[in-house]
N, C-alpha and C positions, 0 to 999 in steps of 0.2 A: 573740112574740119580735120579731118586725119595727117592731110598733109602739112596743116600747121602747125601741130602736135612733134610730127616727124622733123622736121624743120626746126623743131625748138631745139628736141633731142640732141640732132648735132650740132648743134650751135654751142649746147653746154660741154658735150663729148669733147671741142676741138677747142673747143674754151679752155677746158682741166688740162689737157693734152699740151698745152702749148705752156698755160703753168707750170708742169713738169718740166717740159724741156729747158724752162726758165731759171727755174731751179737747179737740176741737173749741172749748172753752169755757173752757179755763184759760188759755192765754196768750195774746202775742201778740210779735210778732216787729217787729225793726227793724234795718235797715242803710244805712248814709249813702249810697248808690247802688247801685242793680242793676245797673250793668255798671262794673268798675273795669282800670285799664291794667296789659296783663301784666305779669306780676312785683311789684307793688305787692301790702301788705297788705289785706285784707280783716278789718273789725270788726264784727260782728254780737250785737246784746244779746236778751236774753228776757225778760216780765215777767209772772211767775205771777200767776192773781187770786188773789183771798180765798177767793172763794165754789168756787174749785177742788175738786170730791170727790175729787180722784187725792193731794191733797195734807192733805185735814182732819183734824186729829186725829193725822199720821202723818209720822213723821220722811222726810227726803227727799231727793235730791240731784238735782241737773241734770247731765245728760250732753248733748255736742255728738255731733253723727252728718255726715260729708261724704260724701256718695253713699253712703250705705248703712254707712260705715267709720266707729266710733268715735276720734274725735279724741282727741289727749294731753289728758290730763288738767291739763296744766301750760300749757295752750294758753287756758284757761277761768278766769272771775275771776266773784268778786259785787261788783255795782255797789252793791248796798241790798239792803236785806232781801227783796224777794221777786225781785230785777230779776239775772243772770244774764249775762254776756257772755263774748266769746270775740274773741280775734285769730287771725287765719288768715295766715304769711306769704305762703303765694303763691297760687294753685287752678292749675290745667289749663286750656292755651289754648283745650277744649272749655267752661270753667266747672263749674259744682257747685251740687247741693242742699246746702245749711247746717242741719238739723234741729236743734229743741231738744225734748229727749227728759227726763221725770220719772222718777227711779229709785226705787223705796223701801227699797232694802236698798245698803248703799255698796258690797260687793264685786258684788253678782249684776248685771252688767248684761244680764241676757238678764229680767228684771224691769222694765225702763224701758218708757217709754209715752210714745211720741210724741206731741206736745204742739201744737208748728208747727214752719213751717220757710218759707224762701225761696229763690227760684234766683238765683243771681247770675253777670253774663257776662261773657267776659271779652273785652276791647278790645284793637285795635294803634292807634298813629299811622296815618295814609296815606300809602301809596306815591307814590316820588317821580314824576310824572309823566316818561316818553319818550317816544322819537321825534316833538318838534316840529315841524314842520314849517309853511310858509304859504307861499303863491304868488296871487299879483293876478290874475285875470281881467279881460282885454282888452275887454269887450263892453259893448253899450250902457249899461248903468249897473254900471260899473267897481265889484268889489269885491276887498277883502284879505280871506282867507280862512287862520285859521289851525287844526290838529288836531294832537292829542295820543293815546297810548296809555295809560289809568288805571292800568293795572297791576291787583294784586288788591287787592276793594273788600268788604268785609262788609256783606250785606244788612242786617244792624239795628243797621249802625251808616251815618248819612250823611253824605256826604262832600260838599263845596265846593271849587271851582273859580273861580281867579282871574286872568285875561290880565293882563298887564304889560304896556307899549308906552314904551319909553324914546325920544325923538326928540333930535338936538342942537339946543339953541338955540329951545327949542318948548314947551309944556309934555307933562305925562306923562301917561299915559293908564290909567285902571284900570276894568276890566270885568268885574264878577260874573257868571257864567256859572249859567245856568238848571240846576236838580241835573238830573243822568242825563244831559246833556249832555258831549261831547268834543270840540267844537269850535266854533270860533264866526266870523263876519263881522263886519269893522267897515268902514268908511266907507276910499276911497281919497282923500284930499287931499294927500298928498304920495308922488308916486311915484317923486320922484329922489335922496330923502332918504334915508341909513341909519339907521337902528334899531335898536332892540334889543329883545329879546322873551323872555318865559318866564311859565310859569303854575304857581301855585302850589296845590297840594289842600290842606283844611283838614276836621277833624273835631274831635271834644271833647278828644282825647288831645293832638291836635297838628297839625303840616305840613309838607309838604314842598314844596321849589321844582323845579323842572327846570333843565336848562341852560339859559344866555342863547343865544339866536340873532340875530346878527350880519346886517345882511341891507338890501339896497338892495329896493323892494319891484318895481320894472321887470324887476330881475332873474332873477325868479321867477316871471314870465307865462309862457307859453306861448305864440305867436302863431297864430292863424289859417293855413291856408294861404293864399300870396301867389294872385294871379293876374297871368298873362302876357295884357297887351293888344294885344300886336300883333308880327309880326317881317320881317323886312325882307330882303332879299338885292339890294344894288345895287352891291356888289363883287366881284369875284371870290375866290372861297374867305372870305366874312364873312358874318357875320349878324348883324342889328342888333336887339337884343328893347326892348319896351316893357312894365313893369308895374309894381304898387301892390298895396296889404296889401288884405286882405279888406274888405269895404266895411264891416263890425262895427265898424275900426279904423282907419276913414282919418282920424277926428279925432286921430290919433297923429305928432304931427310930428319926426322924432327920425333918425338915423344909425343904419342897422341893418347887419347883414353878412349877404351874401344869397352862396347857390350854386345854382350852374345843374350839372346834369350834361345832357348830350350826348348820344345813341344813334344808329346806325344804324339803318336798317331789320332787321336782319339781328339784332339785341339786342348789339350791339358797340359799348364801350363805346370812345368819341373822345376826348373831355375830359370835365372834371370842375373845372370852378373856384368859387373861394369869395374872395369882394371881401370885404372887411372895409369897415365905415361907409361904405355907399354910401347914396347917396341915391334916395329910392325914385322920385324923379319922372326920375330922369336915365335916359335909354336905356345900355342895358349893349351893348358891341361886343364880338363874337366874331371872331377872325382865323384866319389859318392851319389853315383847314377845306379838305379835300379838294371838287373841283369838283365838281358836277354830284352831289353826295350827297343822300339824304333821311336827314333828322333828326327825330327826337322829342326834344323839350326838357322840363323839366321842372326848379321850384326850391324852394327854401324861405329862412328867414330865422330870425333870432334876434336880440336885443339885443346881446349881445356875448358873451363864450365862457364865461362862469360859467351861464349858462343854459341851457333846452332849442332843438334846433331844432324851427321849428313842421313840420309835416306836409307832404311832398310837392305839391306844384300839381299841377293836372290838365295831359296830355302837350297839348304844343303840336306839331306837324307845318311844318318848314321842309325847301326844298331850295336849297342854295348853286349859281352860275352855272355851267353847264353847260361844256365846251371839248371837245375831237378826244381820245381815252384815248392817253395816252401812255406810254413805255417797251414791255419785252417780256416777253413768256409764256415759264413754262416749258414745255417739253414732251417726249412719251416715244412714239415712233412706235414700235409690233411690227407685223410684215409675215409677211404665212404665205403662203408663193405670191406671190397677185398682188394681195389682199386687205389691208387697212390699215388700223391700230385707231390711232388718233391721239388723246390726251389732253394735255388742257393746265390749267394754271394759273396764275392771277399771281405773276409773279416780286416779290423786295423791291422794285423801281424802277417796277413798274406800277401806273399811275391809272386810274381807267374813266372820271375826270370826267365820269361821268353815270349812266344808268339803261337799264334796258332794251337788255343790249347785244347783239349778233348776232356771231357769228363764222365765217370765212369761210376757206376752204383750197383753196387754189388751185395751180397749176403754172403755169410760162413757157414752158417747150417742151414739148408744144404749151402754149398759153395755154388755161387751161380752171380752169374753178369746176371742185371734186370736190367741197365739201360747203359747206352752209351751216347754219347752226344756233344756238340760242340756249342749247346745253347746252355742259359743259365738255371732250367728246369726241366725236369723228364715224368714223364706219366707211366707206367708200370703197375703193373698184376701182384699184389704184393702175396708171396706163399704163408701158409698155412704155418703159424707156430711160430714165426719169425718176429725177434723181438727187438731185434735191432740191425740197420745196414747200415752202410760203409761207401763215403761219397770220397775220390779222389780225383785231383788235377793231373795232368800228363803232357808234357811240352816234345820236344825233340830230343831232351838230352837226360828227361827220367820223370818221374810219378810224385808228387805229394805223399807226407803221410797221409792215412786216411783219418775221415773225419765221421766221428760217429752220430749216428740218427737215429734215436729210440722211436718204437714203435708203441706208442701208446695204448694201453689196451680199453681203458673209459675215455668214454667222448659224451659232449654233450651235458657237460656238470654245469655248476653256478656260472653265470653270466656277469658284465659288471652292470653298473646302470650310469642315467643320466648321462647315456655318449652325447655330446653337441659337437660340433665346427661352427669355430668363430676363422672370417676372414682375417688373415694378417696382412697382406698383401697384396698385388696383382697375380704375386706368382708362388704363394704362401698359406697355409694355414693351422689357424692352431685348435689342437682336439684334444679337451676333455674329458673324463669319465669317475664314475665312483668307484669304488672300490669294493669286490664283492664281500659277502661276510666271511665265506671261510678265512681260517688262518693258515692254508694247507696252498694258499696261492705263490708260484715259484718266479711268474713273471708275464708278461703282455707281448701278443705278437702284432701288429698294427701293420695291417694291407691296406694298399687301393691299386687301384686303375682305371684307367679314362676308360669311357663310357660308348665313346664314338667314332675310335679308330679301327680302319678296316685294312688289313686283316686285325683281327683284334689284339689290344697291345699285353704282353708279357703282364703280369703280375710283381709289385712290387713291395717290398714287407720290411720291416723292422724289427729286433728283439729288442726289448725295455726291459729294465728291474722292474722288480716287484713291488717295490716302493714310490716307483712312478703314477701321478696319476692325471698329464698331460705331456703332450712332445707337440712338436710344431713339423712340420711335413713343406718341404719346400720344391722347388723345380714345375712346379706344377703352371700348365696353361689356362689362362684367364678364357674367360666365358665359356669353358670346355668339362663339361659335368662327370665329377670321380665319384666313383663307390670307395667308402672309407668303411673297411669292418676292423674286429679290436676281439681277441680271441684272449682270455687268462687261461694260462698255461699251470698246472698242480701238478702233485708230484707223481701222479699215476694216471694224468688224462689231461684232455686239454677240452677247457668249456665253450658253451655256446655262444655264438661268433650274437655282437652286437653290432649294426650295418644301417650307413645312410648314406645318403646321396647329395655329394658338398660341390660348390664353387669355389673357389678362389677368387672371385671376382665376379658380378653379375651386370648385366646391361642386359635396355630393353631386348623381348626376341628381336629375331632381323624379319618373321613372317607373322602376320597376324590370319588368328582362324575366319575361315569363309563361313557365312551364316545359310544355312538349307533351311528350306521350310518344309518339316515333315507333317502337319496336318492343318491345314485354315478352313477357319467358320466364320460364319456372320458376328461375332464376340470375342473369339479366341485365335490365337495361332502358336501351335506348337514350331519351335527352330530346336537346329541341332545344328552342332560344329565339330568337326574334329580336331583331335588334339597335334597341335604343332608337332612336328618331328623335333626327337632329342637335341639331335646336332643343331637347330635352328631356335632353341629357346632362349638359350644366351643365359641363363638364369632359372632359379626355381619357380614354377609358373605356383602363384598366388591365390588368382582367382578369375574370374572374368565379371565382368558389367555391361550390359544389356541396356542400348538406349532403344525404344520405340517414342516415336515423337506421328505428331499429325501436322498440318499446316496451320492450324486452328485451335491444336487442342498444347494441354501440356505434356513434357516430357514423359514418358513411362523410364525410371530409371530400376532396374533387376539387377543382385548383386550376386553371383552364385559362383561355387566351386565345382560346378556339376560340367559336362558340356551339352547341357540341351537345358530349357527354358519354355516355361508357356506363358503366353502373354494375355490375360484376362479384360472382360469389361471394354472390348473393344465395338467400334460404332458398325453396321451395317453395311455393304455397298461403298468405301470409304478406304481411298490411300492412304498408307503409312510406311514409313521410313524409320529402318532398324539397322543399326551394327554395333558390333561387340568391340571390346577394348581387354587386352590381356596384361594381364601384372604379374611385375618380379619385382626380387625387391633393387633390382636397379633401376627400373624404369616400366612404361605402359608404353604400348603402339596401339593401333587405331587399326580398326578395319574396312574394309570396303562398307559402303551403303547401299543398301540394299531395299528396293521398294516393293513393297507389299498391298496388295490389293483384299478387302475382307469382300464373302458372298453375301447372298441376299437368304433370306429365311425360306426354306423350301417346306414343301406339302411334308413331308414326313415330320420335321421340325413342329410344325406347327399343331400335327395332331398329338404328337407328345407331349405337347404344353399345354392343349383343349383341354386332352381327355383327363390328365391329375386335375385341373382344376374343373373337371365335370365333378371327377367323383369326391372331391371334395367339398362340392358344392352337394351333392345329394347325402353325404354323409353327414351335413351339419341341418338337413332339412330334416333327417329322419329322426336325429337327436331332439330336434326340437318337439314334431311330434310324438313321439315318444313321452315328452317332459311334458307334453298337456295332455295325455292320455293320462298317466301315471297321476295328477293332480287335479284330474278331471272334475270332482266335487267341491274342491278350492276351485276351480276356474269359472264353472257352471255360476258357484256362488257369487263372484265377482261380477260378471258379466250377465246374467239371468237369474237374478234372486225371484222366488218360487212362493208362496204364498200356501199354507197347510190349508188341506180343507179337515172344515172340523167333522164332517159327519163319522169319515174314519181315525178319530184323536181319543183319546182318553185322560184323565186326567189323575193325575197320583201325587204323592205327597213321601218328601225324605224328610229326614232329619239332618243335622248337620255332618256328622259323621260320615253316612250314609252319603250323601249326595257331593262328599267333596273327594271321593275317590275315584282314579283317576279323570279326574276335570280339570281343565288348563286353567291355569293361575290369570285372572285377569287383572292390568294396573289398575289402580285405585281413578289418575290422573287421565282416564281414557275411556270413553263412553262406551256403556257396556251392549253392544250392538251384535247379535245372536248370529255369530260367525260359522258355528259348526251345524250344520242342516241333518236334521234325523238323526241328533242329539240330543241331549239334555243339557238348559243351558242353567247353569245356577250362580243366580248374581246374591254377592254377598253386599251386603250395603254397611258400610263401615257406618260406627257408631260419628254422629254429629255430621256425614256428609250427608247431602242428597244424591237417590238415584238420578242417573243422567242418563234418558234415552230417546230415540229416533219417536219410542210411541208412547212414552209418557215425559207429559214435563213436572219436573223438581219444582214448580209450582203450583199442583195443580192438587197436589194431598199433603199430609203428614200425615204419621201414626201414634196414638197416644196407648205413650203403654200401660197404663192405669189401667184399663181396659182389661188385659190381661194378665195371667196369671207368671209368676215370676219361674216358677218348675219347670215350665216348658221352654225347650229349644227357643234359639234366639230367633232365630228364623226357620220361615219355611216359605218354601217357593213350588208352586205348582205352574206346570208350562200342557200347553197343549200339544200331544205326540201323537204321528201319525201312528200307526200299526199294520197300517194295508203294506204288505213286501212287494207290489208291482209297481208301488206308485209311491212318487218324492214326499218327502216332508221336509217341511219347512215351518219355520213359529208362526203360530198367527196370533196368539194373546198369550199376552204377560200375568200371571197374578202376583206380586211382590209383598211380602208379608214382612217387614225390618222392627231393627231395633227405632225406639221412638226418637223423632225430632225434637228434643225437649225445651227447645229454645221457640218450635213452632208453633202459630195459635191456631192456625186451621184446623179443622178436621180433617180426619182421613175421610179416601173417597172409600164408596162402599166396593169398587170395583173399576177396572179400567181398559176403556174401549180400546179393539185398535184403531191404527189412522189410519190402515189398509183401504185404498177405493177397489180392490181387487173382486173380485166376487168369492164369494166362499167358497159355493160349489160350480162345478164347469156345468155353464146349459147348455152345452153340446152336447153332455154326456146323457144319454139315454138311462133314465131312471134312479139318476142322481137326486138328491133328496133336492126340496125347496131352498130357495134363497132364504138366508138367516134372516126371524122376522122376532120381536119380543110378543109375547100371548102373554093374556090376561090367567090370573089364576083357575079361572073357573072353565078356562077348557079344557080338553080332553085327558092333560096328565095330571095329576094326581100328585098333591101333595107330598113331601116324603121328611118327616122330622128329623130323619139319622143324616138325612145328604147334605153331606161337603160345608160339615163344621170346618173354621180355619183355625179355632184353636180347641184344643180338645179340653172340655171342662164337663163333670159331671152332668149339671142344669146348662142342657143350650137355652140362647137368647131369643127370643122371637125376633130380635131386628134380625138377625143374621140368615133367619130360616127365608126371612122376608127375599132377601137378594134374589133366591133362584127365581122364583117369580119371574125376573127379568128376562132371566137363561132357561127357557123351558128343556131346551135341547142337552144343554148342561145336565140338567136335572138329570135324565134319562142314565148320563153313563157316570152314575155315583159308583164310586168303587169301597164298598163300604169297612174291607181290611186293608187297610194300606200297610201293616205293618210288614207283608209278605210280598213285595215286591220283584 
């Protein structure tokens, strides 16, 4: 089966193979160029052979194919009988295959059989050449030198380049330019002549010009740098220079405009002048120079101002005539004790007319040098009495007048206020202040100095009016921290300095602080930081912010100006992760992270947390008892109410008066229940309520007050009271005596039991009387006609005498003056 497979394969293989070759051989193709200009038609013909086998014997047609895509049919014509063409209006700026393809069926074109074919490409004009440009070279065999930019160039198609040179009055100049070239040299014979120039690209399509350039050719050189031959100083404050073009160009005889710039030693820049058509052999005079100066010189040249200037000369070194420095110093005398910091600097009106100057501080009374020195401040022992010294300059060829320096005798007076610095710039700033109150202020002296240079830097100061009350301070280094004080100057002292610490510019530090752990607990962890170094703050440090974080928990965020922090309410046995973040007010940096492990709660820990809450637990138990000790007879009461016995009670009688001093107010609306034990309890019965109690009910009597006499007290109330001091009392019976129920029809009771099931007397107690029993009249006690009337009337009533009867035991303890209780 494989090999029938195999078998078929080439049979098709030698099939297609032989079509080809078949092909190969019938036509042949033709187009009037292989590469035509965009947009333009393309014509392309075909011409079958005879001896064609695609076409022998067999009806036919010709199809066009453009990259692989069947062309319109109405795009294609026959020229002759076997011959086939086609017009194409336009192709693709990439170009196209054109195939001519044999069909043998008119509708099936998937039947056709490529025959030939050809590629055709397609062209642009050339770009217009820019940016001309040309400039002379100055040097021994002087050339004009002109270039161009091509633009875009199609490798297969090539393009031609042609200079133009228009001159007035001359003839013109035309230069073929070598291909792949963009620029070209031609000969310099006229250098003072104008011009005119452009170059032109050429290909088969077409060309283009450039702009004309307009152009004197001198002025297009560049010159050489000059050289200074010689300079001279035989005036006072002048300098006399000698020099010529580079020797490449001294055959150049012509008016050039030349500038000299001026420097000090110091890189301070003096003058700066620019001669227009000077001649180059004439000496240049320079005037109005400071004495006794060194100079560096240095010039260049050009044709005239449409051109370039040529390149700096090498520094030439001159010093103008030397004289005595004249005018005066400033200066700023501080005196601490007897010690003396003196600073000076040149005033607007000071010349040093020379070099190498020495300065020199002295007194008159006595006469004495106190310093001599070549810097701008001296420190000296200031004598005793001396009220003013004398600062002068001293060069090589004589002394300054001197300059005087009062010695102040007050120091330490009024101050200004509200000093601030505001940044002005990177390298600037401006400061503020109030104005003290005296009116006796002469003027402001305003110091600073950087903070961070080692060895440490001079002292630098200013005098203000007195009418000043800001200046601006400039020269100053960014991220580099000054001390700015501000002294008011009076007419007999100089006051207390006001002083801070300014930037001129802040960014974040470059170092952020490392976080220590100075104490960790189970809860807590104290950290500590040190304070960045000055030179590395960059800025006034602000504050700092303190992250402690968990993996679990939330952030802990601390904002503090301190360097140390303690971190509270932290977990047990438990990682955490902390760093600190510092601020200025240009920026924050971040610090390292740092991981933190908390302890676990140790024996000592633990018994400091027992023992407060031991003894606070015994201090709230003893309180307590205490507070039931102290209310012992309320508690007793509440909890173990006590039953009187009557054998030791006696029975007594108040009056109103009498029995309501000191007695607790009871309300009306609240049942009147014998709260106070081995007391007297006296219940007042408001007229028209019933009493309401635990041992009598408000149904079970009324009182008619008909019965009694109207003279007597409204009530009276007898209670049964212990008298034994060893042993408790408590009420056992009530006798309630009120104003009448008038509205009630019952009678009153004659007396009223308790509802005690208690026993009277204890039968445990050895020789306690009998349990309470009622006896008949005729036993053993004895009648008693005076005992325990309840109201007192001349004639008692036999009902009343009747009652005791009941109460034998009653009887016994009649108390027959009650009126002496």
């Amino acid at each position: 089966m494989a090999s029938i497979w195999l078998v078929l394969v080439l049979w098709i293989y030698i099939n297609d193979t032989k079509k080809g070759i078949q092909a190969l051989s019938c036509a042949k193709i033709h187009t009037p160029a292989s590469m035509v200009l965009a947009g333009s038609p393309v014509s392309v013909s075909c011409s079958i052979q005879d001896d064609c086998p695609l076409t022998k014997g067999k009806n036919f047609h010709v199809a066009w194919k453009i990259d692989n895509h069947f062309a319109p049919s109405n795009l294609s014509y026959q020229e002759s009988n076997r011959t086939y063409g086609v017009i194409i209006p336009s192709l693709p700026d990439a170009g196209a295959f054109i195939l001519c393809a044999v069909c043998e069926e008119q509708e099936n074109l998937d039947s056709c059989q490529i025959v030939n074919g050809v590629n055709v490409k397609v062209g642009h004009p050339p770009s217009v050449p820019k940016n001309l440009r040309c400039s002379l070279s100055l040097t021994f065999n002087q050339s004009f030198c002109c270039q161009w930019d091509p633009g875009q160039e199609m490798p297969n198609l090539p393009t031609n380049y042609i200079l133009h040179i228009f001159r007035e009055m001359s003839k013109n100049d035309r230069y073929v330019i070598p291909r792949g070239m963009h620029s070209y040299s031609i000969p310099s014979d006229s250098l003072f002549l104008e011009m005119e120039i452009n170059v032109t690209a050429v290909n088969i399509f077409g060309n283009a010009t450039s702009e004309t350039l307009k152009l004197v050719p001198l002025e297009t050189a560049k010159f050489d740098p000059p050289e200074i031959k010689r300079i001279e100083a035989d005036v006072f404050g002048c300098l006399n220079y000698s020099w010529s073009l580079a020797q490449s160009q001294t055959w150049l005889v012509t008016p050039l405009c030349v500038e000299l710039r001026l420097k000090t030693m110091n890189n301070q820049l003096i003058k700066e002048l620019v001669l227009p058509f000077w001649k180059q052999e004439n000496k240049i005079n320079v005037c109005d120079l400071p004495h006794g100066t060194n100079y560096s010189t240095t010039m260049r040249v050009k044709y005239n101002s449409l051109n370039k200037w040529s390149n700096w000369s090498d520094l030439k070194i001159a010093n103008t005539l030397m004289k005595a420095p004249t005018g005066s110093l400033d200066t700023w005398l501080k005196v601490n004790d007897q010690t003396a910091q003196l600073y000076w600097k040149p005033s607007e009106d000071f010349s040093a007319n020379g070099w190498d100057l020495s300065y020199t501080v002295e007194s008159k009374k006595p006469k004495k040098a106190l310093c001599v020195t070549r810097e701008n401040h001296c420190f000296f022992n200031l004598p005793e009495l001396v009220e003013t010294v004398y600062l002068r300059a001293t060069n090589a060829i004589g002394s300054s007048d001197h300059t005087k320096v009062p010695v102040y005798p007050k120091r330490g007076l009024g101050s200004v206020s509200n000093l601030s610095v505001h940044p002005k710039s990177e390298a600037s700033v401006l400061i503020t202040w109030g104005r003290p109150a005296s009116p006796h202020v002469t003027g402001y002296v305003l110091e600073w100095r950087p903070l961070c240079e080692t060895p440490a830097a001079p002292l630098s100061f200013t005098l203000m009016d007195k009418n000043n009350s800001s200046t601006i301070v400039t020269g100053l280094r960014p991220y580099e921290p000054y001390e700015i004080s501000i002294y008011p100057k009076y007419v007999d002292g100089i006051g207390h300095p006001q002083t801070l610490m300014a930037y001129s510019s802040q960014k974040a530090p470059s170092v952020a602080p490392y976080l220590n752990v100075t104490e960790i607990s189970h809860s807590y962890i104290k950290l500590h930081w040190d304070e960045i170094p000055l030179e590395q703050r960059n800025g006034i440090i602000q504050g700092y912010t303190v992250f402690v974080w968990h993996e679990r928990d939330k952030i802990k965020v601390i904002k503090t100006e301190q360097t140390s922090v303690e971190v509270k309410d932290l977990q047990p046995l438990t990682k955490y992760y902390a760093l600190v973040t510092v601020h200025t007010m240009g920026g924050s940096l971040n610090g390292s992270v740092v991981t933190l492990a908390t302890g676990k709660i140790d024996g000592i820990e633990m018994v400091l947390f027992v023992i407060p809450a031991c003894i606070g637990l015994s201090l709230l138990v003893i309180i307590v008892v205490f507070a039931c000790v102290g209310k012992h007879e309320r508690v007793k009461m509440c909890l173990w109410p006590i039953i009187p016995d009557p054998a030791n009670s006696s029975i007594k009688r108040w009056t109103d008066s009498d029995s309501l001093q000191g007695m607790p107010h009871c309300k009306e609306d609240m049942e009147p229940v014998l709260m106070y034990l081995s007391h007297f309890s006296l219940l007042d019965l408001a007229e028209n309520k019933p009493f309401k109690s635990d041992y009598v009910k408000e149904d079970q009597w009324s009182h008619d007050i008909d019965s009694h006499d109207e003279s007597h007290p409204s009530f009276q109330t007898c209670v049964i009271y212990d008298t034994e001091h060893d042993k408790e009392s408590v009420p056992y019976a009530t006798v309630v005596f009120g104003g009448p129920y008038q509205n009630h029809s019952s009678p009153p009771p004659a007396y009223v039991r308790s509802d005690s099931t208690q026993p009277l007397l204890g039968a445990n107690n050895p020789g306690s009387p009998p349990p309470y029993e009622n006896v008949s009249p005729s036993g053993g006690v004895s009648q008693v006609q005076h005992f325990a009337t309840f109201l007192q009337k001349s004639t008692e009533s036999e009902e009343n005498e009747e009652h005791w009867d009941d109460f034998p035991m009653l009887r016994s303890l009649e108390i027959r003056n009650t009126d002496h209780i």
